[in-house]
N, CA, C and O atoms as CSV, one atom per row, in Angstrom:
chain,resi,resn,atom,element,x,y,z
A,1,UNK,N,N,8.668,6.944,5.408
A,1,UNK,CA,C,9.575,5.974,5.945
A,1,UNK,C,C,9.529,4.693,5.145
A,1,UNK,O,O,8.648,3.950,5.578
A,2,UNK,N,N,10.323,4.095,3.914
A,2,UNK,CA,C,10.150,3.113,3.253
A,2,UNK,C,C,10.730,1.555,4.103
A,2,UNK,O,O,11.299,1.486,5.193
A,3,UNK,N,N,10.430,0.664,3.367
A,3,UNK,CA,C,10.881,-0.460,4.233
A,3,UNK,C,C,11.528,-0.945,4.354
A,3,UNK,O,O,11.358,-1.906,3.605
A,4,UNK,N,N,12.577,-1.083,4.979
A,4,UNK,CA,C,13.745,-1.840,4.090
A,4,UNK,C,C,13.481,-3.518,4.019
A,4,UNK,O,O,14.265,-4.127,3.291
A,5,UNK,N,N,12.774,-4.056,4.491
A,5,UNK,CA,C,12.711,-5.544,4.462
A,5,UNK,C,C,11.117,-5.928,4.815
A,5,UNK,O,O,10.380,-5.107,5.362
A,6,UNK,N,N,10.770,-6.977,4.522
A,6,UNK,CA,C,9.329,-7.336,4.407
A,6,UNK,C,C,8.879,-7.386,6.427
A,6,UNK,O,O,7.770,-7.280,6.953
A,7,UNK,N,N,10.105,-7.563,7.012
A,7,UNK,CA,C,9.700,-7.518,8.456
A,7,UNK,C,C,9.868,-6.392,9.105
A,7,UNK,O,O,10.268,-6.536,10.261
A,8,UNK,N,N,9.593,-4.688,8.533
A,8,UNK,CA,C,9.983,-4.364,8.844
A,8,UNK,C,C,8.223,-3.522,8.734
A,8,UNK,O,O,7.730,-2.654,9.454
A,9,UNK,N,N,7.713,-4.180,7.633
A,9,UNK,CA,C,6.362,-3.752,7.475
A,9,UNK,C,C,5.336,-3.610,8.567
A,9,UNK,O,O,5.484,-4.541,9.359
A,10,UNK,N,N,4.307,-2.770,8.935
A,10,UNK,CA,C,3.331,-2.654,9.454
A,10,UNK,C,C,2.771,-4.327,9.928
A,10,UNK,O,O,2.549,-5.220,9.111
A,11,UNK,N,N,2.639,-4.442,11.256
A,11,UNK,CA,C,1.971,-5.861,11.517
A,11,UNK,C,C,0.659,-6.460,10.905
A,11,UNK,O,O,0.607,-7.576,10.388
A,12,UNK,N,N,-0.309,-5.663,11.012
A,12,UNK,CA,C,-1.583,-6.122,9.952
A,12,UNK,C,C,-0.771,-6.154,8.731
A,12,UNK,O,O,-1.353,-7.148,8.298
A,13,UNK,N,N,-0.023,-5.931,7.933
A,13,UNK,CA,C,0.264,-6.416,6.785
A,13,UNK,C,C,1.026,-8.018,6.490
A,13,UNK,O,O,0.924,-8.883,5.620
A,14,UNK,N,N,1.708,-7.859,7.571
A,14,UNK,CA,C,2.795,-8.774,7.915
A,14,UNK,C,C,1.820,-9.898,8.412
A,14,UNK,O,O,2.361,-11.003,8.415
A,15,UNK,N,N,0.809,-9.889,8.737
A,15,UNK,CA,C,-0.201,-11.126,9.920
A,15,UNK,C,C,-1.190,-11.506,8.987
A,15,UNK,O,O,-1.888,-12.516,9.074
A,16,UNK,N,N,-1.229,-10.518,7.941
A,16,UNK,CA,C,-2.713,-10.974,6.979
A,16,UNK,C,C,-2.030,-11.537,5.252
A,16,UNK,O,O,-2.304,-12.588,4.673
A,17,UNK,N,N,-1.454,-10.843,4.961
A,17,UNK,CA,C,-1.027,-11.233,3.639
A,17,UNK,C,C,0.262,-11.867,2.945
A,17,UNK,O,O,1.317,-11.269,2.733
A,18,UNK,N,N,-0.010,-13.113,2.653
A,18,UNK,CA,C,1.119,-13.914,2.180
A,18,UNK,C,C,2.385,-13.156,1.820
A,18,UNK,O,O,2.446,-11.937,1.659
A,19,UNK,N,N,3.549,-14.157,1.695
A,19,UNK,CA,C,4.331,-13.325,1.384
A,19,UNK,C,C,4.995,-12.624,0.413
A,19,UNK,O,O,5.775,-11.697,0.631
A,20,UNK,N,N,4.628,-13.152,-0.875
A,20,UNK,CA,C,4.687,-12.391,-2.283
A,20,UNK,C,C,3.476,-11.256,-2.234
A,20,UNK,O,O,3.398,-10.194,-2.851
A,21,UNK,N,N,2.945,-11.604,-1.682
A,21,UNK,CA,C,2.234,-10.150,-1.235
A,21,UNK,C,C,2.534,-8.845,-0.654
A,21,UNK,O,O,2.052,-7.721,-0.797
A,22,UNK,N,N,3.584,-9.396,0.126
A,22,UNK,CA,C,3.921,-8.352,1.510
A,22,UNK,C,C,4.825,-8.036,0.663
A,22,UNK,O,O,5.480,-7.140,1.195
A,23,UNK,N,N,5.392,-8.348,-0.746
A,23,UNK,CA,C,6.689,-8.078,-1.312
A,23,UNK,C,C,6.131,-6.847,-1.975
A,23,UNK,O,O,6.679,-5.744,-1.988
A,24,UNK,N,N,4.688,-7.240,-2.661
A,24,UNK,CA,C,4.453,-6.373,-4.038
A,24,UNK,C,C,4.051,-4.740,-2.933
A,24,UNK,O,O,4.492,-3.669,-3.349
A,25,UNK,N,N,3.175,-4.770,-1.521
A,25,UNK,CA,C,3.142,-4.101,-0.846
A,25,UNK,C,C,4.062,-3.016,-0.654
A,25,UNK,O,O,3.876,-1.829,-0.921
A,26,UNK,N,N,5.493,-3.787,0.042
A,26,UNK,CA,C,6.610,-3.328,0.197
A,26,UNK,C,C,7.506,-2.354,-1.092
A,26,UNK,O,O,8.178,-1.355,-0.837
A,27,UNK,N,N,7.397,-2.668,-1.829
A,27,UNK,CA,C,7.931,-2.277,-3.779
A,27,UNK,C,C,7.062,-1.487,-3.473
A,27,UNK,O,O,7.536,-0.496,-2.918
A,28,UNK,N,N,5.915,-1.469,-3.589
A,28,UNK,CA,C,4.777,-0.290,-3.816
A,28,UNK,C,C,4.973,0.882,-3.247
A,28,UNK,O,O,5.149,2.001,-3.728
A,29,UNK,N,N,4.916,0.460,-2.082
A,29,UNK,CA,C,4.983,1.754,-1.202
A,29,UNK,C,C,6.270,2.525,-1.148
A,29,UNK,O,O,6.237,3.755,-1.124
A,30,UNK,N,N,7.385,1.872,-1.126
A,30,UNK,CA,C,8.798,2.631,-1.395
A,30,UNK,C,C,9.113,3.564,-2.340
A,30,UNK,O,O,9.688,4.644,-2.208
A,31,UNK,N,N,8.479,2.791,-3.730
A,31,UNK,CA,C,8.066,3.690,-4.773
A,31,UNK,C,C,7.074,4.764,-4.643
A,31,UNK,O,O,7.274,5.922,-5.009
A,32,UNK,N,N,6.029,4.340,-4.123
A,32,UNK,CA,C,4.972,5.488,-3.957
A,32,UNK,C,C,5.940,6.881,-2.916
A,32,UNK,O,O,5.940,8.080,-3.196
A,33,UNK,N,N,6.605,6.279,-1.836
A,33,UNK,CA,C,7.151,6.855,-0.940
A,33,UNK,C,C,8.053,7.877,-2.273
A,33,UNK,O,O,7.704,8.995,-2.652
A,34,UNK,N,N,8.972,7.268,-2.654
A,34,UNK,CA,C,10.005,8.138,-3.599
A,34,UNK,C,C,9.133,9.417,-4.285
A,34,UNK,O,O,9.365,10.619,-4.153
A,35,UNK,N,N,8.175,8.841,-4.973
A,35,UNK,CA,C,7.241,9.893,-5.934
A,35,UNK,C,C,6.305,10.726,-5.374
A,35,UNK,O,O,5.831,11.583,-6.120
A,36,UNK,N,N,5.873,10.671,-4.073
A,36,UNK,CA,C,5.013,11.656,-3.493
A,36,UNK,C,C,5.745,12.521,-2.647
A,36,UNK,O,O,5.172,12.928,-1.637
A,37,UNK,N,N,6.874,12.866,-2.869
A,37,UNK,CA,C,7.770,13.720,-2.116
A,37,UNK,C,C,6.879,14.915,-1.712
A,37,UNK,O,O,6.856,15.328,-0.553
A,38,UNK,N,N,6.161,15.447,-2.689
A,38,UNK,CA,C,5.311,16.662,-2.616
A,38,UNK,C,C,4.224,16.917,-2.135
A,38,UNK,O,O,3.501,17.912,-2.195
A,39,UNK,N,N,4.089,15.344,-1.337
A,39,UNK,CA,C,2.697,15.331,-0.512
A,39,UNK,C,C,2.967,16.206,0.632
A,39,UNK,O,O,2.513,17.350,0.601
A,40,UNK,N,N,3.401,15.953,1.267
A,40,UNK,CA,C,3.557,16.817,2.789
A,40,UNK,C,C,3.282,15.295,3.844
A,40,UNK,O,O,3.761,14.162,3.818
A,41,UNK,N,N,2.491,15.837,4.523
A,41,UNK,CA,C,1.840,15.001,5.905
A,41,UNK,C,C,1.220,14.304,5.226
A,41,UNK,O,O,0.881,13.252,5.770
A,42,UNK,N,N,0.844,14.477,4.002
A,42,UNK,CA,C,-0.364,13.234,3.433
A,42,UNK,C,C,0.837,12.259,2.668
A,42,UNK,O,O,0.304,11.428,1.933
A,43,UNK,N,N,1.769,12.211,2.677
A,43,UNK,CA,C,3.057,11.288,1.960
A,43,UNK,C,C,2.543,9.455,2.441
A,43,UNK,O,O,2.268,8.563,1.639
A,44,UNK,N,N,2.550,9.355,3.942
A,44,UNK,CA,C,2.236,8.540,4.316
A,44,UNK,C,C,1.045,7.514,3.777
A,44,UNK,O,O,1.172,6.413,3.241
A,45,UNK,N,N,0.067,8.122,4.046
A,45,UNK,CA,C,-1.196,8.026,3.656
A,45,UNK,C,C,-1.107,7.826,2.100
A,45,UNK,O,O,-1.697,6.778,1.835
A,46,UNK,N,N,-0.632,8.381,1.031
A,46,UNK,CA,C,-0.672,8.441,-0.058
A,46,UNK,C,C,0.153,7.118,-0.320
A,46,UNK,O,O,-0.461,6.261,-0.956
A,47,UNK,N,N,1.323,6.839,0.028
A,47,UNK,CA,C,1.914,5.590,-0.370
A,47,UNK,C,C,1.241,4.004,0.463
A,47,UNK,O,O,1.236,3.006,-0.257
A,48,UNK,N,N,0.905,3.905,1.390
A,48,UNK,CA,C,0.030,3.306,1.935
A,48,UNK,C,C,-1.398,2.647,0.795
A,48,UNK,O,O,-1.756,1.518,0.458
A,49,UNK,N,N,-1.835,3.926,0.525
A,49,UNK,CA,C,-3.124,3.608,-0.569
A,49,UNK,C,C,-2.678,3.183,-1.374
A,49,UNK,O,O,-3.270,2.136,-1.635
A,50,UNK,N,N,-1.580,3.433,-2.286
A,50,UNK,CA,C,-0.709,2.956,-3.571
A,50,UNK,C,C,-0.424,2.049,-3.028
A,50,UNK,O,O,-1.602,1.828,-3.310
A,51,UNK,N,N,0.156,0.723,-2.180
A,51,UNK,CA,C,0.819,-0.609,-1.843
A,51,UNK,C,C,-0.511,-0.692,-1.821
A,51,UNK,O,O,-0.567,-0.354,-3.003
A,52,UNK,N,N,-1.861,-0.868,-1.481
A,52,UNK,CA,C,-2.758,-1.415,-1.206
A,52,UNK,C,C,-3.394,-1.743,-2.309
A,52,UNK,O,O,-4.022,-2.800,-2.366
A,53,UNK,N,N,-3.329,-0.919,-3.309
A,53,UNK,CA,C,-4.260,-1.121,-4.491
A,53,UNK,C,C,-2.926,-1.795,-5.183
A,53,UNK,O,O,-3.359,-2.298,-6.220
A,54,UNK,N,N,-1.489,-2.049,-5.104
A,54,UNK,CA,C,-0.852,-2.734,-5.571
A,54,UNK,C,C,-1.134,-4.126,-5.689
A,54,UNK,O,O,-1.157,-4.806,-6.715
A,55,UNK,N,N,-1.395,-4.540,-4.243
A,55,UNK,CA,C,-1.928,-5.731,-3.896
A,55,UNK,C,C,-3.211,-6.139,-3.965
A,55,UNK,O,O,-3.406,-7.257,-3.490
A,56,UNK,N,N,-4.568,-5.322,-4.614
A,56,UNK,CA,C,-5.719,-5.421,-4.539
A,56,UNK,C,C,-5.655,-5.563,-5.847
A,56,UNK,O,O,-6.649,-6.048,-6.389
A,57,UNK,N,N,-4.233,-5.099,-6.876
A,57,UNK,CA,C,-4.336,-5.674,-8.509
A,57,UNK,C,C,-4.126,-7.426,-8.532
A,57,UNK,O,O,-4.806,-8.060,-9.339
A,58,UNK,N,N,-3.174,-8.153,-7.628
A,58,UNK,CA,C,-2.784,-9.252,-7.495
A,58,UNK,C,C,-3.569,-10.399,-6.751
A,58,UNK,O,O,-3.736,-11.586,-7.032
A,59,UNK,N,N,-4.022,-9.553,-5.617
A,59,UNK,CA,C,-4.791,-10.748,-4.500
A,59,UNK,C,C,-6.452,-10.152,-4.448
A,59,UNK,O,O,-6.879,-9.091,-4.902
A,60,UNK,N,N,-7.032,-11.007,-3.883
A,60,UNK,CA,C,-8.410,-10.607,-3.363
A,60,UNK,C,C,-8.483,-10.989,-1.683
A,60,UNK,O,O,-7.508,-11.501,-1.133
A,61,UNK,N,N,-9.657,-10.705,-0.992
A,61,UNK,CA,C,-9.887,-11.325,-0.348
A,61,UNK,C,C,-10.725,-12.487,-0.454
A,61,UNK,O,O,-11.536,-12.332,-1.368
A,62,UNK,N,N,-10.850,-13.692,0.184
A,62,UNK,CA,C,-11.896,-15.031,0.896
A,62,UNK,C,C,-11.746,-15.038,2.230
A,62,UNK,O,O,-10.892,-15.556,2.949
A,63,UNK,N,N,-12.883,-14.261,2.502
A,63,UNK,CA,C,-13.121,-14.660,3.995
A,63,UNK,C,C,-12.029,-13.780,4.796
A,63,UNK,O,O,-11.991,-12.553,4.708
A,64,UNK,N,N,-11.238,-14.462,5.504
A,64,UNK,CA,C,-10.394,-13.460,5.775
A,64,UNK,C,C,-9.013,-13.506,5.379
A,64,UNK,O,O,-8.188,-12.745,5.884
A,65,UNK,N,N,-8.721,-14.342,4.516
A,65,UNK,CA,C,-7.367,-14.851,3.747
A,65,UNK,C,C,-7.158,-13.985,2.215
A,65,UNK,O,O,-8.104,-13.753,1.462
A,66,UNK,N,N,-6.071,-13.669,2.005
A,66,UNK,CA,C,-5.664,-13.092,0.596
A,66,UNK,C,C,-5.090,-14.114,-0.384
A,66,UNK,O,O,-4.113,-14.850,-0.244
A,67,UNK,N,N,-5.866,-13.992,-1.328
A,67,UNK,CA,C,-5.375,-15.306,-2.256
A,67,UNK,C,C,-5.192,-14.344,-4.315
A,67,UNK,O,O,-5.578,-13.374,-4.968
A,68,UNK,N,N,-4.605,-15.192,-4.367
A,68,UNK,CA,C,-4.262,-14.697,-5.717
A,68,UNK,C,C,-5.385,-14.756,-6.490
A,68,UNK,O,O,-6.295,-15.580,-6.573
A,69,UNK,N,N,-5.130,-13.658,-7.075
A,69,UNK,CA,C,-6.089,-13.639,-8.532
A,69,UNK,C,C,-5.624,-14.152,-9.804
A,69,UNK,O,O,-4.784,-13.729,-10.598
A,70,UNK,N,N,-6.620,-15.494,-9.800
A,70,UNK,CA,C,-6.100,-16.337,-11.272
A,70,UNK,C,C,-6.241,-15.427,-12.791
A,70,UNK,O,O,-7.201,-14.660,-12.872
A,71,UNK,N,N,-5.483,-15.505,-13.723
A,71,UNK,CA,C,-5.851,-14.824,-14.628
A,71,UNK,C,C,-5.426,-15.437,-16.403
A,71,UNK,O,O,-4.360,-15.827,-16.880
A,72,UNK,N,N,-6.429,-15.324,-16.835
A,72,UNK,CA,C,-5.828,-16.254,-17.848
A,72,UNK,C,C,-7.219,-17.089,-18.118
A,72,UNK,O,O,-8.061,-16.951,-17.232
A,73,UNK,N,N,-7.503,-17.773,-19.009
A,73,UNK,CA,C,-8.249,-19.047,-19.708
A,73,UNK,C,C,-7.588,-20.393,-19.608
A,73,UNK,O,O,-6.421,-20.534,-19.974
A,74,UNK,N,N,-8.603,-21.813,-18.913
A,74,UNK,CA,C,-7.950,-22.734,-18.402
A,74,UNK,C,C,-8.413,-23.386,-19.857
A,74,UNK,O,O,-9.474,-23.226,-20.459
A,75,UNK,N,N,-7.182,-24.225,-20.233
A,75,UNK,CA,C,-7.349,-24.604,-21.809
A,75,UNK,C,C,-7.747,-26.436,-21.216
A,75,UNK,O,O,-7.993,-27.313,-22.044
């Protein structure tokens, strides 16, 4: 079931992670959704893990807040 809009997402996603977050989430999983056609019952589950590690490339956790991961050398 992909998302069509960032409010349409799962509430723990929607309550914990900013909202360029909930975007890269959302992209993720739609895509993951498209390409695991061949999962079966595990489709869900499989695109789920893919938005998560989407967002675990971009944000971290502190504490209980998701914050971006700086990247780069401060000149």
């Amino acid at each position: 079931m992909p998302y069509a809009t960032e409010q349409d997402l799962p509430l723990p996603v929607r309550k914990h992670l900013p909202p360029h977050a909930q975007e890269i989430f959302r992209a993720a999983f739609n895509n993951a959704w498209d390409e695991y056609t061949d999962q079966g019952e595990k489709r869900e589950e499989t695109a789920h893990r893919v938005a998560w590690a989407a967002v675990k490339r971009h944000y971290r956790r502190e504490g209980r807040e998701w914050v971006p991961i700086r990247t780069g050398r401060a000149i």
